[in-house]
C-alpha positions as CSV (number, residue, x, y, z in Angstrom):
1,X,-67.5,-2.4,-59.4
2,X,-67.5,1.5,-59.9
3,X,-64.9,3.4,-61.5
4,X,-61.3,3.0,-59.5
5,X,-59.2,6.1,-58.3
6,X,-55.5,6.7,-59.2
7,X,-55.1,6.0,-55.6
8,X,-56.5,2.5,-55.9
9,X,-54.9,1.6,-59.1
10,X,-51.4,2.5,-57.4
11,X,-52.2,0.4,-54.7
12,X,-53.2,-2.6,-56.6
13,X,-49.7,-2.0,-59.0
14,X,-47.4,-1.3,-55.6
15,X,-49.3,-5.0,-54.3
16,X,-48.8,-6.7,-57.4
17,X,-52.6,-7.6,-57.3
18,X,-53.8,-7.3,-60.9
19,X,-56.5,-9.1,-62.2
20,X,-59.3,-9.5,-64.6
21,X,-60.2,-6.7,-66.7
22,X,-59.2,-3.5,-66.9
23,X,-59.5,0.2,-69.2
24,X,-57.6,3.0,-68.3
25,X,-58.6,5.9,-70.3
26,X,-58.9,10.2,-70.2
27,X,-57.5,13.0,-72.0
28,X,-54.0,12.9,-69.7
29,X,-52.3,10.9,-72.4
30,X,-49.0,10.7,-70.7
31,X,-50.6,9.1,-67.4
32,X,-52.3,6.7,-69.3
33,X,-49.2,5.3,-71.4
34,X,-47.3,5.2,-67.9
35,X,-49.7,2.9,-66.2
36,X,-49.5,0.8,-69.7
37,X,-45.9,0.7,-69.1
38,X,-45.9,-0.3,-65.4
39,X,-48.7,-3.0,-66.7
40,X,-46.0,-4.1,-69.0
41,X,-43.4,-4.2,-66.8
42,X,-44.9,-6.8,-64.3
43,X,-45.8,-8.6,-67.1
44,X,-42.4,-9.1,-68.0
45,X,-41.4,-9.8,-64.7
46,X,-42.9,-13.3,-64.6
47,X,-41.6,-16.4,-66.5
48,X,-41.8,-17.0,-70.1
49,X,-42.6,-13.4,-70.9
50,X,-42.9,-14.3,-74.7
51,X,-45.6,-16.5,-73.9
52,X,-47.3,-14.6,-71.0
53,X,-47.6,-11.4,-72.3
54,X,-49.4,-10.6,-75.9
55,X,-50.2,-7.2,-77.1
56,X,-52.5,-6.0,-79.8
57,X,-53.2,-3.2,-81.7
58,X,-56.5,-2.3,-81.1
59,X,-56.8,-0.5,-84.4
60,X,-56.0,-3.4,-86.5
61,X,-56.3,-6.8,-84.5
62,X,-59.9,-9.1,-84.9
63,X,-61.9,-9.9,-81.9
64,X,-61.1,-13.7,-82.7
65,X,-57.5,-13.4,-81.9
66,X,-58.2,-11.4,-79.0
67,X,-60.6,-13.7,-77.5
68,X,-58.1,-16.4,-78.1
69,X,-55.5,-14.6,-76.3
70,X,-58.1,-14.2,-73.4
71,X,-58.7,-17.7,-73.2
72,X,-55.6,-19.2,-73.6
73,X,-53.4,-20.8,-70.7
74,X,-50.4,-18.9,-68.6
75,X,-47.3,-20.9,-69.1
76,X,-45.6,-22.1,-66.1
77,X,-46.8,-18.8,-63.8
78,X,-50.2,-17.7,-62.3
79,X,-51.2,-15.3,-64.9
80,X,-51.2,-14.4,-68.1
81,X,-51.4,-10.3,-69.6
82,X,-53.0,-9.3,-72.4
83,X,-52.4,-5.5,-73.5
84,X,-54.9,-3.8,-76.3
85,X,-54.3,-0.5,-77.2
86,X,-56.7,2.0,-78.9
87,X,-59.1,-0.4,-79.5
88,X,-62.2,1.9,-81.6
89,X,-65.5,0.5,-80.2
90,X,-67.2,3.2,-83.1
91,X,-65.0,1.1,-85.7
92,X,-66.5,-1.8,-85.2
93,X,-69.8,-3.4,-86.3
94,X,-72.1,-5.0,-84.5
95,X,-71.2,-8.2,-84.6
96,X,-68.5,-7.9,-83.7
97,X,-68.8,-6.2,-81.1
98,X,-71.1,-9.0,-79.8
99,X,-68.4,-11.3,-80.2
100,X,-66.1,-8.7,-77.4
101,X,-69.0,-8.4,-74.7
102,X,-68.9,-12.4,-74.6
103,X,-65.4,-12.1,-74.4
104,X,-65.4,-9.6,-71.2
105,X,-67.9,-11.4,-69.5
106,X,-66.1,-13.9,-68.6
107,X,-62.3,-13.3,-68.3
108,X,-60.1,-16.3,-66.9
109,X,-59.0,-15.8,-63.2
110,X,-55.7,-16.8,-64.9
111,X,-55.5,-13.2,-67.6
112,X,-55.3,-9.9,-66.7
113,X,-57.1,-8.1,-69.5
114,X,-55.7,-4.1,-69.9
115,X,-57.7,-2.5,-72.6
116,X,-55.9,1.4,-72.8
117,X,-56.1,4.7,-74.9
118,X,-52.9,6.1,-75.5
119,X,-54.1,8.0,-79.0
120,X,-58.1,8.4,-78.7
121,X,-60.3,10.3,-76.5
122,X,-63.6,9.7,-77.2
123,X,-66.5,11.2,-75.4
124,X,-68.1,8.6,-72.9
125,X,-71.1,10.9,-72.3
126,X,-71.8,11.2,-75.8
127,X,-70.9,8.1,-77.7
128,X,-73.3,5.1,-77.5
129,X,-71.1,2.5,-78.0
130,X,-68.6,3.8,-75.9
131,X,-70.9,4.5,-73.1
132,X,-72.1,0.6,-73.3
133,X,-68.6,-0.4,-73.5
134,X,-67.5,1.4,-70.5
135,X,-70.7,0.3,-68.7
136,X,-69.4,-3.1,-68.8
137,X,-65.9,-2.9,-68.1
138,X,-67.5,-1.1,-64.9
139,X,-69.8,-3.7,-64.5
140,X,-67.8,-6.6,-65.2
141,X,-63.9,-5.1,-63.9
142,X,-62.3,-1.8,-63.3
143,X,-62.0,1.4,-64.9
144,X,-59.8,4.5,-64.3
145,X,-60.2,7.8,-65.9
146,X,-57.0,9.9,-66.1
147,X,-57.7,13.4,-66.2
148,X,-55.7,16.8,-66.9
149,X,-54.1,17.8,-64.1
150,X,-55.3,21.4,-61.9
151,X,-52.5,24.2,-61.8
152,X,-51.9,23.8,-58.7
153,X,-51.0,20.3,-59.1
154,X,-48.8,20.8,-62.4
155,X,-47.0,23.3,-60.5
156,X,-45.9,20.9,-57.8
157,X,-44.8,18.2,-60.6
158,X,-43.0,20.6,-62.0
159,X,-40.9,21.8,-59.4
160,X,-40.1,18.6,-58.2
161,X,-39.2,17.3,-61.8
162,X,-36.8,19.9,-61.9
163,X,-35.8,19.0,-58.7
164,X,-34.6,15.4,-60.0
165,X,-32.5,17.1,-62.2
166,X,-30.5,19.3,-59.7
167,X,-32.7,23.0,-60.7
168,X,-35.1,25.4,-58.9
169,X,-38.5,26.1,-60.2
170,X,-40.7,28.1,-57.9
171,X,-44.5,27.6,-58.2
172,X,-44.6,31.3,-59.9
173,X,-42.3,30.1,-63.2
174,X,-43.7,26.6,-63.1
175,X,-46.8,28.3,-63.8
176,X,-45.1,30.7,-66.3
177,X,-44.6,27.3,-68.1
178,X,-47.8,26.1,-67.9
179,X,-49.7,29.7,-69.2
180,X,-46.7,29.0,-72.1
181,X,-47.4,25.5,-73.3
182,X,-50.9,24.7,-71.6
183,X,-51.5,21.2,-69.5
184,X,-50.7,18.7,-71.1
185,X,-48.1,16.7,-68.8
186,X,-45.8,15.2,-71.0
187,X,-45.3,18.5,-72.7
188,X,-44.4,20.8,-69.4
189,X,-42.7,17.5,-68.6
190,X,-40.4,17.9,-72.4
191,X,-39.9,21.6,-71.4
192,X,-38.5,21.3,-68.2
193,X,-36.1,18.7,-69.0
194,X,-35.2,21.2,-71.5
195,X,-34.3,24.0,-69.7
196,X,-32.6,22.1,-67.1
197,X,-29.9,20.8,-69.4
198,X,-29.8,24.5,-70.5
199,X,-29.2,26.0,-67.0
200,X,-27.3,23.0,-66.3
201,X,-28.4,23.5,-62.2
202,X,-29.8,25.9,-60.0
203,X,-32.5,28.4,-60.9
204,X,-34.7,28.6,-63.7
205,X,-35.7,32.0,-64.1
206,X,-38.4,34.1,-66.1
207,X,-35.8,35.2,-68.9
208,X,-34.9,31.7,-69.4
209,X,-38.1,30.2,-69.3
210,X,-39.0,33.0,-72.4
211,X,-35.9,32.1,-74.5
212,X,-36.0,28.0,-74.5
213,X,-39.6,27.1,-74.2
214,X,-41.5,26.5,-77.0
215,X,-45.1,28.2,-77.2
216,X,-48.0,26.2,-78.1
217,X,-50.3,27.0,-80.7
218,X,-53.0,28.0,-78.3
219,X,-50.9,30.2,-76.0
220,X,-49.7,32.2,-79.4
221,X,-53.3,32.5,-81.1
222,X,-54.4,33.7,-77.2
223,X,-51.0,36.1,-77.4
224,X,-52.8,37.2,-80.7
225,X,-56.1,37.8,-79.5
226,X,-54.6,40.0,-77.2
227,X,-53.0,42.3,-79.5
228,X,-56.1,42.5,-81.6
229,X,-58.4,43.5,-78.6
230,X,-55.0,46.3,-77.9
231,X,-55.4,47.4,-81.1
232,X,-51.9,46.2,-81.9
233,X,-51.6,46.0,-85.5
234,X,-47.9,45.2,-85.7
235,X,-47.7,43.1,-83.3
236,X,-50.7,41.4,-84.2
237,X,-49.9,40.5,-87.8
238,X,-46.2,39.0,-86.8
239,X,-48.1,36.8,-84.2
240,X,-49.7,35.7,-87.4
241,X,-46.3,35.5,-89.3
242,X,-44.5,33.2,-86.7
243,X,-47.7,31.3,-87.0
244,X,-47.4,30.5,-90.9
245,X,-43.6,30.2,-90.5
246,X,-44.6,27.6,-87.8
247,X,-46.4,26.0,-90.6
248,X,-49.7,25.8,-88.5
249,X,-52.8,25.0,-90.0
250,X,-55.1,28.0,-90.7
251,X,-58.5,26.4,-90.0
252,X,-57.1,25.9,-86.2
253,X,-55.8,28.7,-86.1
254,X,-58.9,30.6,-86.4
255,X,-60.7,27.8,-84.5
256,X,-58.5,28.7,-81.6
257,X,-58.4,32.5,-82.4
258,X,-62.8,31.8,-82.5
259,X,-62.8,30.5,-78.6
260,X,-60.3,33.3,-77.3
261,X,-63.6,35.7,-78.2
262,X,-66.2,33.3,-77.2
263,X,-64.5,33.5,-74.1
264,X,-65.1,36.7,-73.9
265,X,-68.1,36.9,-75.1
266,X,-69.3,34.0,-72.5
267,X,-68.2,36.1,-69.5
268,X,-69.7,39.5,-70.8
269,X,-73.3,37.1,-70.6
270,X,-72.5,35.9,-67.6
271,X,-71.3,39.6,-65.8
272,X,-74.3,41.3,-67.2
273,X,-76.9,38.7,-66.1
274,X,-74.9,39.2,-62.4
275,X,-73.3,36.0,-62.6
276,X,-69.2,35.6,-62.0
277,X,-66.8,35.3,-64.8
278,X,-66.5,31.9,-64.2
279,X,-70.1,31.1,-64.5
280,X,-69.8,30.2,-68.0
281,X,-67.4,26.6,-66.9
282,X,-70.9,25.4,-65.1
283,X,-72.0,25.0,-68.5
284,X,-69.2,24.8,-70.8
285,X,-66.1,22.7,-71.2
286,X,-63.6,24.9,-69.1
287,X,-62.4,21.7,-66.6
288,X,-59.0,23.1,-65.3
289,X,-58.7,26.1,-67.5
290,X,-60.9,28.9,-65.6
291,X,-57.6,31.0,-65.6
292,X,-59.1,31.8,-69.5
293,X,-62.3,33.0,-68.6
294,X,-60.6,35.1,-65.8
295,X,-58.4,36.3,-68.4
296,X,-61.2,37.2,-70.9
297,X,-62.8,39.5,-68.2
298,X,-59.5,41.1,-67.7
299,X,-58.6,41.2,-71.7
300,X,-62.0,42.4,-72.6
301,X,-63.1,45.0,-70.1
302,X,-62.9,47.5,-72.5
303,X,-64.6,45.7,-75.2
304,X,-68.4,46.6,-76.1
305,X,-71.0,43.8,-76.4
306,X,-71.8,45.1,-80.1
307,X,-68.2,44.8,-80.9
308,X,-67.9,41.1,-80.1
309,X,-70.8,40.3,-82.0
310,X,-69.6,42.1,-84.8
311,X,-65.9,40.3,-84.6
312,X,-68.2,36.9,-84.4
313,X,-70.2,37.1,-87.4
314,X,-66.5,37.9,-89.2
315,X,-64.6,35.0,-87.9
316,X,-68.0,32.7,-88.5
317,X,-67.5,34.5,-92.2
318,X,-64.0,33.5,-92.1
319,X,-64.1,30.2,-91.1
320,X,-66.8,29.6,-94.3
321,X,-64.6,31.0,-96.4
322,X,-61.5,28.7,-95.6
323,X,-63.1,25.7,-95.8
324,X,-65.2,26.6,-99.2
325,X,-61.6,28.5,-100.7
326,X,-60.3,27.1,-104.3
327,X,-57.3,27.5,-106.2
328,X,-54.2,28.3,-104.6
329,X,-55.1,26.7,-101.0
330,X,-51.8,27.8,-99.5
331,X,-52.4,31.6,-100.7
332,X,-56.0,31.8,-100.2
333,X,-55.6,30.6,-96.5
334,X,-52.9,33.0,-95.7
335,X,-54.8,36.3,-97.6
336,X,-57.9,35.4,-95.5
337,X,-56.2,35.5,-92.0
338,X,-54.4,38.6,-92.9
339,X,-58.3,39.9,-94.3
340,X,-59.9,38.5,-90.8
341,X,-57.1,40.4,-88.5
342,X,-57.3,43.7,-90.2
343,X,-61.3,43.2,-89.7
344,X,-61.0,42.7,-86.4
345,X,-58.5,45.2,-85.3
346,X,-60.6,47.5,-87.6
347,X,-64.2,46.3,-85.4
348,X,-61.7,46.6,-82.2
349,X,-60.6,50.2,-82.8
350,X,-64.5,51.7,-83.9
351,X,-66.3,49.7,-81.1
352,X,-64.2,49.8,-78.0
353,X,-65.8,51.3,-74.5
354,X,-64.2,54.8,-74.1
């Protein structure tokens, strides 16, 4: 059976037809631990939930006591659910992992088997081992891939979570929120219950929404980014003070700080080879976050090709030198930042297209 839609799996959950094997997965992480939980809770709505449902942690339990669970025999009801979290198909050897594909092969009419990833996301396309073990839970059951939400879509949520809670949020300051925090659902989710209990009802405006949300790392290294390419200096270096008084870690700092210009960089390619800006997502990792590369051609329109080059090779520099640094970690880390911004708004300044 292919891969199942959210659609289907909602169905099957509204109709209370579970069965056989299951593996719910994707980078949506709060999607994923709320179909675990509506698993759970039919699980628990049947007789003898003690016996009936078993969970396991995928990180530490053996394939023998899994496969026992599998086997074993509802008590006093139709089925019997057994939950396994995180289970790491690259942890495990090859026997063992022999030992699992007998297991799936042949799961009991009588067990509902729901393998989900609440902490890991590994890459199906890449990984081996994962790409075998998906093939069979295809193969052999269902499989349903939870992915980040579009804008569009967030927006909607959004505005109707606030809803629930008696507040207005257009589709203009739900996306304020999002450019704030980024996608991740159960994040936005955290911020809007936030500001409803501080408005208390009614609507959520811009001022509020930039007093009580919190920033994400990547919206603040972006915000950074920005005032280098500006030629900001002040404002650059307490972007980078907040940071450290965040107590964020340097190396992802710059890693962030390092795809804000390849971003750039990407869509200068891509406009001088007559392409769109958003040519560079057909061959890059950009699913539901084109808004950057349409933001790097707006951020970097005066911003020469040689420039970016140059500010490359000094983060590539930078990024060596934090990860080779000795003595005082702590101190090193910090004076190389402050080194890598003056560079940068020093490259910034000399290169920029009059």
């Amino acid at each position: 059976m292919p891969q199942i839609t959210e659609a289907e799996w909602k169905k099957q959950l509204e109709k209370d037809a579970l069965e056989g094997l299951y593996f719910v997965y994707g980078p949506e992480k709060y999607l994923v631990q709320r179909s675990a939980a509506r698993v759970k809770e039919k699980a628990l709505q049947g007789t003898f939930p003690d016996f009936n449902l078993q969970e396991f942690d995928g990180m530490e339990c053996t394939v023998d006591a899994l496969a026992e669970a599998v086997e074993a025999l509802p008590f006093m009801t139709e089925k019997k659910y057994v939950m396994v979290s995180d289970l790491d198909v690259e942890a495990r050897n090859a026997a063992e992992m022999e030992k699992l594909y007998g297991c799936l092969e042949d799961v009991p009419e009588s067990t509902v088997l729901f393998f989900y990833l609440p902490g890991l996301t590994p890459d199906m396309k890449r990984s081996a081992k994962w790409k075998k073990f998906l093939n069979t839970v295809v193969k052999k059951g269902k499989a349903l891939s939870l992915e980040r939400r579009s804008s569009a879509d967030l927006e909607k949520l959004l505005g109707t979570a606030a809803g629930k809670r008696y507040c207005v949020l257009s589709r203009e300051n739900a996306r304020r929120i999002i450019g704030l925090c980024g996608d991740d659902l159960q994040t936005l989710l955290n911020e809007v219950e936030k500001l409803c209990a501080y408005v208390k009802e009614g609507e959520i405006s811009p001022s509020v929404i930039d007093r009580v949300v919190t920033k994400n790392l990547e919206t603040t290294v972006f915000a950074l980014s920005k005032d280098i390419f500006a030629g900001r200096y002040d404002a650059a270096y307490g972007v980078l003070d907040t940071l450290f008084a965040q107590n964020e870690e340097p190396v992802s700092i710059l890693a962030v700080l390092s795809s804000a210009y390849l971003d750039v960089y990407r869509v200068r390619a891509a406009l001088q080879s007559g392409e769109t800006a958003v040519e560079p997502a057909k061959h890059f990792d950009y699913k539901n976050k084109e808004f950057r590369l349409r933001n790097a051609e707006r951020d970097g329109r005066k911003l020469s090709t040689a420039m970016l080059r140059q500010s490359l090779e000094a983060l590539s520099s930078a990024d060596a030198q934090l990860k080779g640094g000795r003595g005082d970690r702590k101190l090193f880390q910090r004076l190389t930042l402050e080194k890598l911004i003056a560079e940068l708004l020093w490259i910034a300044e000399k290169e920029k297209v009059s």
